[in-house]
C-alpha positions in Angstrom: 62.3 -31.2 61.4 60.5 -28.0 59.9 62.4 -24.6 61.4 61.3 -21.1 60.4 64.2 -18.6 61.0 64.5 -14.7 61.0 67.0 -12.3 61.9 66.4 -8.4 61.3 69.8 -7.1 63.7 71.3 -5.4 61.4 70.6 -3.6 58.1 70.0 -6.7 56.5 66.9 -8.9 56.8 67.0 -12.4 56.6 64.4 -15.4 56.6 65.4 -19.2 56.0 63.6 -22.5 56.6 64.9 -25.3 57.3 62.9 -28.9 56.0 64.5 -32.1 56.9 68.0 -31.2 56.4 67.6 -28.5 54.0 67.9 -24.9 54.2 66.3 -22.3 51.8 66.9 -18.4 53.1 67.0 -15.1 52.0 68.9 -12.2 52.7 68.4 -8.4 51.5 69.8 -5.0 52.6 67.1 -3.1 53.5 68.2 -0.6 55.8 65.6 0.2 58.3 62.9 -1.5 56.0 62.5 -4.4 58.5 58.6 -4.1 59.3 57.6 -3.5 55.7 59.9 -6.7 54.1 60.1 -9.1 57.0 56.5 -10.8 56.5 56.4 -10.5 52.6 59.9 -12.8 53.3 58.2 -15.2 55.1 55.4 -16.0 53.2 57.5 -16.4 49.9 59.9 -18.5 51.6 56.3 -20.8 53.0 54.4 -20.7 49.9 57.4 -21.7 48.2 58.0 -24.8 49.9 54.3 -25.7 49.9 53.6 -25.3 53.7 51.7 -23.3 56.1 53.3 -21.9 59.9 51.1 -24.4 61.4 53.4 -27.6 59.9 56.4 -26.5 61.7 58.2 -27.4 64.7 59.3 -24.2 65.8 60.2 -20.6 64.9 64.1 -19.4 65.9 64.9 -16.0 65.7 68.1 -13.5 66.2 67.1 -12.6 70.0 70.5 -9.7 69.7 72.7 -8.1 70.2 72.5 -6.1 67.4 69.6 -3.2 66.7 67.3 -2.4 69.3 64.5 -1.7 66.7 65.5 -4.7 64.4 65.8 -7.0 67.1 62.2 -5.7 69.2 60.9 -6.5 65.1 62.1 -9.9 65.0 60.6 -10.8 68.9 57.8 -9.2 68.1 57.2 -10.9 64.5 57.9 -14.4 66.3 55.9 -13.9 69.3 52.7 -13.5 66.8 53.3 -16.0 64.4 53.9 -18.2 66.8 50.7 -17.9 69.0 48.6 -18.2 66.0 50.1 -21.5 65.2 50.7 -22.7 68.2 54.4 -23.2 67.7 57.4 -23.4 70.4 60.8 -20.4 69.6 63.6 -20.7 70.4 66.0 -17.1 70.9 69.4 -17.8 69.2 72.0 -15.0 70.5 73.7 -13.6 66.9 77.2 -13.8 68.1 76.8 -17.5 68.0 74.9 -17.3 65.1 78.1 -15.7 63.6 80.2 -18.4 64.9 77.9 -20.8 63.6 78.3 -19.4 60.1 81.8 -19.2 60.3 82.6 -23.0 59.9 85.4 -22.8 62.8 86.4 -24.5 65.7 86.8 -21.3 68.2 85.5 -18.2 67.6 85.1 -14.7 68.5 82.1 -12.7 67.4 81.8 -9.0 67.5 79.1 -6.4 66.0 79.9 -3.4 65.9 77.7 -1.8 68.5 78.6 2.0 67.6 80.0 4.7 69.4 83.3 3.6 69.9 82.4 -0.2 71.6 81.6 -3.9 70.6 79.1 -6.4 71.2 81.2 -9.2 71.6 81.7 -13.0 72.6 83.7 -16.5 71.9 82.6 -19.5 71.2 84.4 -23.3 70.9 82.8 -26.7 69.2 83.4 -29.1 71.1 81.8 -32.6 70.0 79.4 -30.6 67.5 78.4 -28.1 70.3 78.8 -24.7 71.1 80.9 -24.0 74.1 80.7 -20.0 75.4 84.4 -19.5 76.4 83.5 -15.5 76.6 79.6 -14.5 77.3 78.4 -11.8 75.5 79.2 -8.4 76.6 79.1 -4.9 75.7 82.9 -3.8 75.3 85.3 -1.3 74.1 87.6 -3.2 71.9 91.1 -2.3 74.2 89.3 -3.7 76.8 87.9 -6.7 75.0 87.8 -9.6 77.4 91.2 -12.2 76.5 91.4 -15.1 74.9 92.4 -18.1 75.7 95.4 -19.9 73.7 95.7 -19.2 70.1 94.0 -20.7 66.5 90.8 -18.0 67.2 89.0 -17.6 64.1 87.2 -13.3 64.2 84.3 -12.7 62.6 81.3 -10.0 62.0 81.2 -5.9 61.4 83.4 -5.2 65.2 86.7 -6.3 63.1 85.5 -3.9 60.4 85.0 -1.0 62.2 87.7 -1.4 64.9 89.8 -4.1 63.2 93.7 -2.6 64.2 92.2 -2.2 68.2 91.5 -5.8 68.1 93.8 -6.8 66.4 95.8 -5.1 68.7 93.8 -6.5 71.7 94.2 -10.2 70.0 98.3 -10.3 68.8 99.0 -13.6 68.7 95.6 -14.9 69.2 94.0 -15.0 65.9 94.5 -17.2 62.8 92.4 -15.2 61.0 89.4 -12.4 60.2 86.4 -12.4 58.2 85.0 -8.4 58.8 82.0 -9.0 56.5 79.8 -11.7 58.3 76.8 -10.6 59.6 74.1 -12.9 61.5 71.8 -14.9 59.4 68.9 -17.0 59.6 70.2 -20.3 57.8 72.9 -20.3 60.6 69.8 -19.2 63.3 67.9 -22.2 61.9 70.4 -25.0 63.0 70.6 -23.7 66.3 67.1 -23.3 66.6 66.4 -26.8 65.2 68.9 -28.2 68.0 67.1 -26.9 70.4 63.7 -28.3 69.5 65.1 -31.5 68.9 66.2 -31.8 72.9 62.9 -30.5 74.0 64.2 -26.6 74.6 62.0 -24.3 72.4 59.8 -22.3 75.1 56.2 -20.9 75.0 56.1 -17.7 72.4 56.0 -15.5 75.2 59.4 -16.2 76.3 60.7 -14.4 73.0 62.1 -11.8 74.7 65.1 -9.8 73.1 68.5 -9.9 74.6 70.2 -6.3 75.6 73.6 -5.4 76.1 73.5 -1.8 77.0 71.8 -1.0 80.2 70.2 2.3 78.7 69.3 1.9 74.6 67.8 5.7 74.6 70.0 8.8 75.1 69.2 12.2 75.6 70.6 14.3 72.4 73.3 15.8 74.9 74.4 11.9 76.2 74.9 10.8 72.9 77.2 13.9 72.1 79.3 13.7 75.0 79.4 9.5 74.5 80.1 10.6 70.8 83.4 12.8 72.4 84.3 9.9 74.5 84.9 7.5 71.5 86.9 9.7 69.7 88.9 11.4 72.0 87.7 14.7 71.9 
């Protein structure tokens, strides 16, 4: 199994390929540098490993939340790599990703989605899958959906920007925080790779982002009073 993954949903962007087992990625901080980096990534990471898009099984990518420029760059970047080559994609949500990276049992995932709210979801392996106990949701983090039971492992930038409301929210609940996780492609790769091994990557048109907030542009005057909102004021 040959996998191409990319994620550009946050500040960082990050490319890994995955070759019979084996994962190669890269991951740089490059702000909103997405567009001028991504493909440059790509082709390193190919030309490294002595192959061409056209040898692969499929492309996975970081379908969101996260960004709503970083993750239109990422659908857009797949969608034309893979009609040249003719290859199937599969859209990995990057909560999971998260949870994936984390090396847990159950897990809950949260970006921080700015003014004052979450992007935000759970996840529990069961029998080497991914079970969604919470589906991703746009949140403030007091009114974070619960958890079930306890032993929850939290992870990604939410519990570094609003780390005492949710842990808070969460008493009793969580076993433990890592606040500097962000989504990655070699995580994006396995569960792209699953998917294409069962038959589930879809037709390059189908790689679509995935949107939490009903309205992504503000006027200047909803973004103030939004602002206001979040911080009391």
């Amino acid at each position: 199994m040959r996998v191409l993954a990319l994620d550009t949903s946050t500040e960082y962007c990050s490319v890994a390929l995955l070759q019979d087992g084996t994962i190669i990625d890269r991951c740089d901080l490059v702000g909103q540098k997405h567009s001028e980096v991504l493909m440059e990534m790509v082709d390193s990471l190919l030309r490294g490993a002595g192959l061409k898009l056209a040898q692969l099984d499929g492309v996975a990518f970081g379908m969101g939340p996260g960004s709503f420029t970083g993750v239109r760059i990422a659908c857009g970047s797949t969608q034309g790599m893979a009609f040249g080559a003719n290859l199937p994609v599969a859209g990995v949500c990057t909560l999971q990703a998260l949870a994936e990276a984390s090396c847990k049992m159950r897990v809950v995932a949260a970006l921080d989605a700015r003014m004052g709210e979450l992007y935000l979801a759970a996840y529990e392996k069961r029998d080497r899958e991914w079970i969604t106990v919470i589906e991703p949701c746009l949140c403030k983090p007091e009114d974070a959906p619960m958890l079930p039971g306890s032993e929850w492992f939290g992870t990604g930038s939410g519990f570094a920007v609003q780390g005492d409301a949710l842990a808070g929210r969460y008493a009793g609940h969580l076993q433990g925080v890592d606040e500097a996780a962000i989504p990655q492609a070699a995580a994006i790769a396995v569960l792209g790779a699953a998917r294409f091994a069962l038959g589930q990557g879809v037709d390059a048109a189908e790689a679509l982002p995935l949107y939490l907030r009903d309205k992504v542009a503000m006027k200047i005057n909803e973004r103030e009073k939004k602002a206001g909102e979040a911080t009391g004021r």
